[in-house]
ZADREN-451372 format. One record per residue (C-alpha): z, y negated, x; residue in one letter; chain; residue number from 0. Coordinates in pm, whole numbers, plus 50000, padded with zeros to 5 digits. Each point is the difference from the previous one (the first is absolute). Layout:
       z       y       x   koldo   torpa   marmar
       Z       Y       X       a       A      NUM
...
end
This chain:
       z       y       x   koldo   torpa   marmar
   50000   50000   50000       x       A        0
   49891   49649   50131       x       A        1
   50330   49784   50062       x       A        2
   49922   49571   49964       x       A        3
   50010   50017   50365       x       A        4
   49853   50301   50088       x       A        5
   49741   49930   50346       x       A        6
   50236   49726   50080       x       A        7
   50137   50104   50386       x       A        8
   50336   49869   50078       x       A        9
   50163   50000   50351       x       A       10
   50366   49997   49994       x       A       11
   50243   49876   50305       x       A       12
   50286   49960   49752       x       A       13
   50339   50153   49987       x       A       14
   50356   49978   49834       x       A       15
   49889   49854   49603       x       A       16
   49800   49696   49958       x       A       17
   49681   50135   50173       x       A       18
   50032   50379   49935       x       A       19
   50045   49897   49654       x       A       20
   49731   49785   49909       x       A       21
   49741   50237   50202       x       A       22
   50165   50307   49771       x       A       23
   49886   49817   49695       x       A       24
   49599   49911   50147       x       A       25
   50035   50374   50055       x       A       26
   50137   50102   49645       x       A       27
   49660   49787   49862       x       A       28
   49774   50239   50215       x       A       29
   50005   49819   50341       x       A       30
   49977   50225   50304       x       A       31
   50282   49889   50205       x       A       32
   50061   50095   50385       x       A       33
   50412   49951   50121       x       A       34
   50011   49895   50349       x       A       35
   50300   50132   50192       x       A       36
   50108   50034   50358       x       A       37
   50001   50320   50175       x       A       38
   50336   50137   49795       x       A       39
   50023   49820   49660       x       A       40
   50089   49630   50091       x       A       41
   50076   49918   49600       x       A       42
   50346   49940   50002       x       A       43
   50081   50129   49649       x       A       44
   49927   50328   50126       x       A       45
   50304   50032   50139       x       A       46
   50186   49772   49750       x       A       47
   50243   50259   49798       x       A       48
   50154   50206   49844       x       A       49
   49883   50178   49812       x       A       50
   49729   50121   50119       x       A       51
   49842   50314   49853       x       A       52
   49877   50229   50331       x       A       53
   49921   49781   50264       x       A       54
   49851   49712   49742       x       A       55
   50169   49723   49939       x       A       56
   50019   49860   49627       x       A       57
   49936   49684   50103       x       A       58
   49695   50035   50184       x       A       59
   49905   50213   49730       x       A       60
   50012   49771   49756       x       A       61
   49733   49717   50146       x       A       62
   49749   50240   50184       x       A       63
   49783   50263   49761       x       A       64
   49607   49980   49973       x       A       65
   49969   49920   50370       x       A       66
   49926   50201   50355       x       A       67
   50205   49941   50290       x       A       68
   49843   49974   50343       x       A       69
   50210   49940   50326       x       A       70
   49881   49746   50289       x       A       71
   50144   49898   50311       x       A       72
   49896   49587   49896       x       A       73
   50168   49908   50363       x       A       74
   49717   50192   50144       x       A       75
   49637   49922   50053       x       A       76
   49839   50319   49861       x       A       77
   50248   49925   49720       x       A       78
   49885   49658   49930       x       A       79
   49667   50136   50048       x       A       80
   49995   50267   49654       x       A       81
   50185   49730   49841       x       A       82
   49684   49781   50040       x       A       83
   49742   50319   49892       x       A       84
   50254   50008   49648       x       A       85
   49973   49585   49973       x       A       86
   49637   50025   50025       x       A       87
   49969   50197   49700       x       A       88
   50322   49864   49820       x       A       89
   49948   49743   49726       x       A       90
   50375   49939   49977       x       A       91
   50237   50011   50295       x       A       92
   50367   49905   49951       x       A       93
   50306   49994   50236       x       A       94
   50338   49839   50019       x       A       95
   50036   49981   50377       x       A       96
   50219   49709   50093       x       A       97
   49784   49644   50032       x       A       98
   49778   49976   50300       x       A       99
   50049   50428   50070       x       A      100
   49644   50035   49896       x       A      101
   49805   49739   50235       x       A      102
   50205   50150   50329       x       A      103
   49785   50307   49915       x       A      104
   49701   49806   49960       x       A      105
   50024   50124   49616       x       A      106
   50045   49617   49848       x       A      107
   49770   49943   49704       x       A      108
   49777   49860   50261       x       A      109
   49913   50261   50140       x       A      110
   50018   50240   49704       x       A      111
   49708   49766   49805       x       A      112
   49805   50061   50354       x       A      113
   50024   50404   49905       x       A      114
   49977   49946   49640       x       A      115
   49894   49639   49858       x       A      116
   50057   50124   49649       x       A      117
   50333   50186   50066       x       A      118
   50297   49805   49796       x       A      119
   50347   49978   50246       x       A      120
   50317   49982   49796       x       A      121
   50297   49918   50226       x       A      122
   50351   50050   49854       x       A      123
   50306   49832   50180       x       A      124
   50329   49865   49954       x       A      125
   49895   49601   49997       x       A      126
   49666   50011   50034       x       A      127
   49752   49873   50284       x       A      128
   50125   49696   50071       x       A      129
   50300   49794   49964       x       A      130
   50323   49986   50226       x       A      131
   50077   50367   49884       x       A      132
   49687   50166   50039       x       A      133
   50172   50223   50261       x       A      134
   50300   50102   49805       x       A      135
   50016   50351   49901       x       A      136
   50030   50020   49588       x       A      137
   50204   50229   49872       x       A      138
   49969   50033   49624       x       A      139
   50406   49928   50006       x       A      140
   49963   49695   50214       x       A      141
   49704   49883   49758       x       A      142
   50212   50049   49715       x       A      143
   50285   49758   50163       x       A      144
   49803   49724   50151       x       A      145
   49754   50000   49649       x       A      146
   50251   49879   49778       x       A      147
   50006   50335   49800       x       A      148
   50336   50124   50113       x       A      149
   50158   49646   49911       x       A      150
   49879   50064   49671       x       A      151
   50096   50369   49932       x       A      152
   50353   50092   49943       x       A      153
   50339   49850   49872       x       A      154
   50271   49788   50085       x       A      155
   50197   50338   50048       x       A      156
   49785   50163   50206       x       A      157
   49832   49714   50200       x       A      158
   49626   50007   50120       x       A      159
   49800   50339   49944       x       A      160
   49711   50163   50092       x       A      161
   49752   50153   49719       x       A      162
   50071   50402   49987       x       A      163
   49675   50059   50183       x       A      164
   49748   49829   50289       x       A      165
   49881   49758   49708       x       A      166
   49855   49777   50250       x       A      167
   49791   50278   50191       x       A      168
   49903   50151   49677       x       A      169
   49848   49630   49874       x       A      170
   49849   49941   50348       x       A      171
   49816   50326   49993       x       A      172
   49850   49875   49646       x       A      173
   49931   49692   50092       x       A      174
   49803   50153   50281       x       A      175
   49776   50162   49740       x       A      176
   49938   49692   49792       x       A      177
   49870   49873   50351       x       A      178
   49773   50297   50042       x       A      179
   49883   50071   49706       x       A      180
   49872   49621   49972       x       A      181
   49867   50030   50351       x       A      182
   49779   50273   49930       x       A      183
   49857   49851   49706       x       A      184
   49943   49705   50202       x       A      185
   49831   50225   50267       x       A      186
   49788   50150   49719       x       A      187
   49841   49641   49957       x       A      188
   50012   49821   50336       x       A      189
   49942   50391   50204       x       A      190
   50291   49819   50280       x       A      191
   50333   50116   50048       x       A      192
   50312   49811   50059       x       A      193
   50360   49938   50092       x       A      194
   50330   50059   49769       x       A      195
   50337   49834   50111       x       A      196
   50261   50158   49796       x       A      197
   50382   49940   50064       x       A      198
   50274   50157   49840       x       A      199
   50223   49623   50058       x       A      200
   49697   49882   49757       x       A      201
   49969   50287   49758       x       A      202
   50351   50001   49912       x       A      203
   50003   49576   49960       x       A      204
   49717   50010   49786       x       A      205
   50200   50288   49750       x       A      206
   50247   49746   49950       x       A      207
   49799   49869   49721       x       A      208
   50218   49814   49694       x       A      209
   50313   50022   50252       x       A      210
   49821   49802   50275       x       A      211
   49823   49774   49736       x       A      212
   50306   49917   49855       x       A      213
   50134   49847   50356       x       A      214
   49689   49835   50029       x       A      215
   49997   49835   49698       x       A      216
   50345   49898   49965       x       A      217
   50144   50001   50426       x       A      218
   50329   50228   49830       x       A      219
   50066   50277   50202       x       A      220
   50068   50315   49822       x       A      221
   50299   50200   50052       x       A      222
   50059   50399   49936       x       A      223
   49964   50047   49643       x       A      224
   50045   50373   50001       x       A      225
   49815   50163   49722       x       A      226
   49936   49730   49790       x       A      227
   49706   49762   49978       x       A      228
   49988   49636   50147       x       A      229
   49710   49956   49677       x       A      230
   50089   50162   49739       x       A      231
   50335   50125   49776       x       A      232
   50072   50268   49910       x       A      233
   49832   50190   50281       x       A      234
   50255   50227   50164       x       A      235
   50176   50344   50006       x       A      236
   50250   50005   49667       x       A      237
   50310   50279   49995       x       A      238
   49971   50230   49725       x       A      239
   50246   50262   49849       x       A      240
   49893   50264   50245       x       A      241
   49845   49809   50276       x       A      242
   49732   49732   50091       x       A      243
   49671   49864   49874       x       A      244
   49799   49726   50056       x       A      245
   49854   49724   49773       x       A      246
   49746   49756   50090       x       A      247
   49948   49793   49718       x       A      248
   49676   49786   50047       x       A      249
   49939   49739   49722       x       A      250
   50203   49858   49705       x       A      251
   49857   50246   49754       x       A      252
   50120   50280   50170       x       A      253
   50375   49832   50059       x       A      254
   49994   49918   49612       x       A      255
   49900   50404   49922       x       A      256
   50297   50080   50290       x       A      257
   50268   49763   49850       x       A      258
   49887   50229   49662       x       A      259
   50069   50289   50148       x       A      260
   50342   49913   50111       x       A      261
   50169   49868   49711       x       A      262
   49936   49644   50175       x       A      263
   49744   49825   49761       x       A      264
   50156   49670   50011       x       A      265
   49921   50009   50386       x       A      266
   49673   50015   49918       x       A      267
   49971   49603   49844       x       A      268
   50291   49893   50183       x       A      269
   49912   49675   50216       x       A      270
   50148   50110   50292       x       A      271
   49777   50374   50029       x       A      272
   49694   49937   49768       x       A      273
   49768   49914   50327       x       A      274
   49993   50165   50337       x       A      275
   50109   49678   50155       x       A      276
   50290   49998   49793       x       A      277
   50143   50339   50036       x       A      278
   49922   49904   50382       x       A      279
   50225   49728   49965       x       A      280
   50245   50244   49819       x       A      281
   49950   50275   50170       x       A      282
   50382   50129   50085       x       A      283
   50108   49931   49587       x       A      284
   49635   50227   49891       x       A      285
   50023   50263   50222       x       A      286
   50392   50027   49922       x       A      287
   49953   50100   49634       x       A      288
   49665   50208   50061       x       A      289
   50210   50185   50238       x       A      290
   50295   50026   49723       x       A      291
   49731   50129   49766       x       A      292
   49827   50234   50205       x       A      293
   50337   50193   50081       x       A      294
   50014   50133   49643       x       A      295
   49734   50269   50053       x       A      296
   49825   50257   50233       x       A      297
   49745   49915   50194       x       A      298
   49727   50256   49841       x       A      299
   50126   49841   49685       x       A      300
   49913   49625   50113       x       A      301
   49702   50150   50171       x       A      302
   49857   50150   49659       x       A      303
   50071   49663   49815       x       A      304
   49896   49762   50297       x       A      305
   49657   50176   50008       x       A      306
   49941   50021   49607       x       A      307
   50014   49612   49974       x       A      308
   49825   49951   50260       x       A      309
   50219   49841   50255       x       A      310
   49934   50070   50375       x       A      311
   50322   50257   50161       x       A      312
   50058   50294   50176       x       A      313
   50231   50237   50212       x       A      314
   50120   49951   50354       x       A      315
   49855   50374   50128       x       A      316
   50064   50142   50333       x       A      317
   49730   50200   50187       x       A      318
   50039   50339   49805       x       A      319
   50042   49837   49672       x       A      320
   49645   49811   50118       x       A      321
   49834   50327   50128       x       A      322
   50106   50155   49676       x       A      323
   49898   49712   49750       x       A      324
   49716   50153   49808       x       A      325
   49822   49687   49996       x       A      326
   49953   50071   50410       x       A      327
   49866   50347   49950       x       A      328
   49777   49883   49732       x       A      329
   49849   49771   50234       x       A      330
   49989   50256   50274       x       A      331
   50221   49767   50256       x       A      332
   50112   50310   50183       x       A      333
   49766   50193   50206       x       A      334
   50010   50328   50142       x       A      335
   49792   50091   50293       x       A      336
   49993   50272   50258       x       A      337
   50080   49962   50374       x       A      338
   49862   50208   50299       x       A      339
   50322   50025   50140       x       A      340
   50301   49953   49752       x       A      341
   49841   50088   49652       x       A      342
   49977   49814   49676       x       A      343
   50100   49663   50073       x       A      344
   50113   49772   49678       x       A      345
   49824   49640   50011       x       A      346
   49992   49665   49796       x       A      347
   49698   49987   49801       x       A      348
   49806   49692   50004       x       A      349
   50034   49724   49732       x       A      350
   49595   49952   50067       x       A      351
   49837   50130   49647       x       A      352
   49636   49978   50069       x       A      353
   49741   50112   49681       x       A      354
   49714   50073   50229       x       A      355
   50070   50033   50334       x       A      356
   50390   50178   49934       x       A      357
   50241   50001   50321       x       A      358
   49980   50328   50167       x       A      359
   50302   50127   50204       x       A      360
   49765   50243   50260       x       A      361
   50208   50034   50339       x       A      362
   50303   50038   50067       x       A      363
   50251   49774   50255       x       A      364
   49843   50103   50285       x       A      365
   50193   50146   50359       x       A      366
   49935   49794   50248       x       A      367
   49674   50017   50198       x       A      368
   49938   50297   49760       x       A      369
   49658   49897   49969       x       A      370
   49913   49882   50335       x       A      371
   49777   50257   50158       x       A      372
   49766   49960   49599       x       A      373
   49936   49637   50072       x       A      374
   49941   49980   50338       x       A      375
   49735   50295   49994       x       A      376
   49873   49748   49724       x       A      377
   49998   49771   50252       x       A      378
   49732   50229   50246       x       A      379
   50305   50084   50206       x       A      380
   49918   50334   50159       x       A      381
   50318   50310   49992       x       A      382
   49998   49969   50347       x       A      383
   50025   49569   49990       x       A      384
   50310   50081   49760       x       A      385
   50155   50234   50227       x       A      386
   50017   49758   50289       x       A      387
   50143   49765   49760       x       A      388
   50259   50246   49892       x       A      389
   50130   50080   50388       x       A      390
   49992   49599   50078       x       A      391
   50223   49926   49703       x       A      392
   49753   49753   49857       x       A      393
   49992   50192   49647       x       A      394
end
């Protein structure tokens, strides 16, 4: 079956999450991708565990499928040199080598549009290409800090936090694909190739949206609102009789059907909640009696009502009440796949639901330099070429 992407090559010098990710999803819409590695497995989430099932990391596991892994010596010239044979007949060639890494190869875009004037170059870093911290390393933890997203997450009580996963490596690595994708369109016009600057420092910023706005607009620094909303009331996590559930109310009609639901009609013309700027105003008072309210029954029970009239809630789930949600299954958002070396493998599905040209999950996470000795026969390399590169430690 043809994938959206299917012809398109991809060359990828990524590792850890931002780049392995967004070159997983070019492969999962039909992209033939190639995983450059040094001699080893130089990805660091290899190694980054527990658990691990056999020698595989579930980390690495979960960024890498639908590619083949190749090893190369880069600090070597016959390295550098089948690195240039797979740019030549790359149309995308991604890496997330520290600024400057590239040129002291003689592997800068420069160069790379001399081997391959339509190739597209996406770099990924921490701050970008330029600036006073285009050396820094960027650490999706770090990025989360210096963005402004950590002052923003969290309460009073627990002070700064970080989002429960690598939020600002996952974004990057999307970002990354909006970049490509409109490259190669471009390309498909103009037949050139060209240069992507992507930064995590900038990827997370610009994901700041309404929060960052709001400082903009108004110079008032937010503080750590916890789960609540700096726009909109109610819009938090509400106790019930047996637990926790959330509300996110987003427009007056849908307060008025709440206020209904909780014995609180008056609320609903009352001068002080009728408009979202109001109950903003009011917030601690509002939420105070919604919470009072909410207290008197289950949470299936509120669920079942909330959801017949119409008014936007849910549970707080952990990961096996998510993996279990039929909902997820229906959708087919877990995977299973088979492995040469540890067996059936479970794997997030992709949220990409394509009519035509439908994602295809076709390779597993591959072992390093598994497919080495395939690609660089593809290459013309002779057995005997391969060999020598085998005793010299170059593959």
């Amino acid at each position: 079956m043809m994938g959206a992407l299917t012809g398109i090559k991809v060359l990828d010098l990524t590792r850890v999450l931002a780049g392995p990710y967004s070159t997983m999803i070019l492969g999962d819409l039909g992209a033939e991708v190639i995983k450059v590695e040094a001699p080893g497995g130089s990805d660091d989430t290899r190694y980054w565990g527990p658990p691990f099932k056999g020698t595989e990391s579930a980390y690495y596991l979960c960024a890498n499928r639908n590619k083949r892994a190749i090893t190369l010596n880069l600090k070597t010239e016959e390295g550098r040199a089948v690195l240039k044979k797979l740019i030549e007949r790359s149309d995308v060639v991604i890496e997330n080598f520290k600024s400057g890494t590239m040129e002291r190869w003689g592997l800068g875009y420069d160069e790379l549009k001399t081997l391959n004037p339509k190739v597209i170059h996406c770099s990924i870093t921490g701050f970008g290409q330029n600036g006073p911290y285009q050396n820094l390393p960027g650490y999706d933890f770090i990025i989360q800090a210096m963005s402004g997203l950590m002052s923003i997450t969290g309460s009073e009580q627990s002070g700064p936090m970080k989002v429960g996963v690598a939020i600002s490596d996952i974004i990057t690595g999307l970002y990354a694909n909006i970049g490509i994708l409109a490259a190669l369109q471009e390309r498909a016009q103009s037949g050139e190739g060209q240069s992507i600057d992507i930064s995590l420092f900038d990827s997370q910023i610009s994901t700041l949206a309404n929060v960052a706005s709001n400082y903009l607009i108004s110079g008032h620094i937010p503080g750590l609102l916890g789960n609540q909303h700096p726009n909109i009331v109610p819009y938090q996590p509400f106790p019930t009789m047996d637990g926790e559930m959330v509300i996110a109310v987003g427009n007056d009609s849908q307060f008025k059907r709440l206020c209904s639901l909780l014995g609180l009609e008056h609320f609903a013309d009352d001068e002080k909640f009728a408009t979202n700027a109001k109950r903003l105003e009011n917030r601690e008072q509002l939420v105070e009696q919604i919470a009072a309210q909410m207290e008197t029954k289950n949470s299936q029970q509120w669920l079942k009502l909330l959801n017949e009239n119409g008014i936007p809630a849910g549970p707080i789930q952990n990961m096996e009440q998510v993996f279990n949600d039929p909902q997820v299954k229906e959708r087919n958002m877990v995977i299973e796949m088979e492995h040469p070396t540890i067996g059936s493998i479970p794997l997030v599905g992709s949220p990409l639901k394509l009519s035509r040209t439908p994602v295809e999950i076709r390779s597993h996470p591959p072992i390093a330099g598994e497919h080495t000795e395939d690609v660089l026969l593809e290459l013309g390399y002779s057995i005997e070429m391969i060999e020598n590169f085998k005793q010299n430690q170059m593959i």
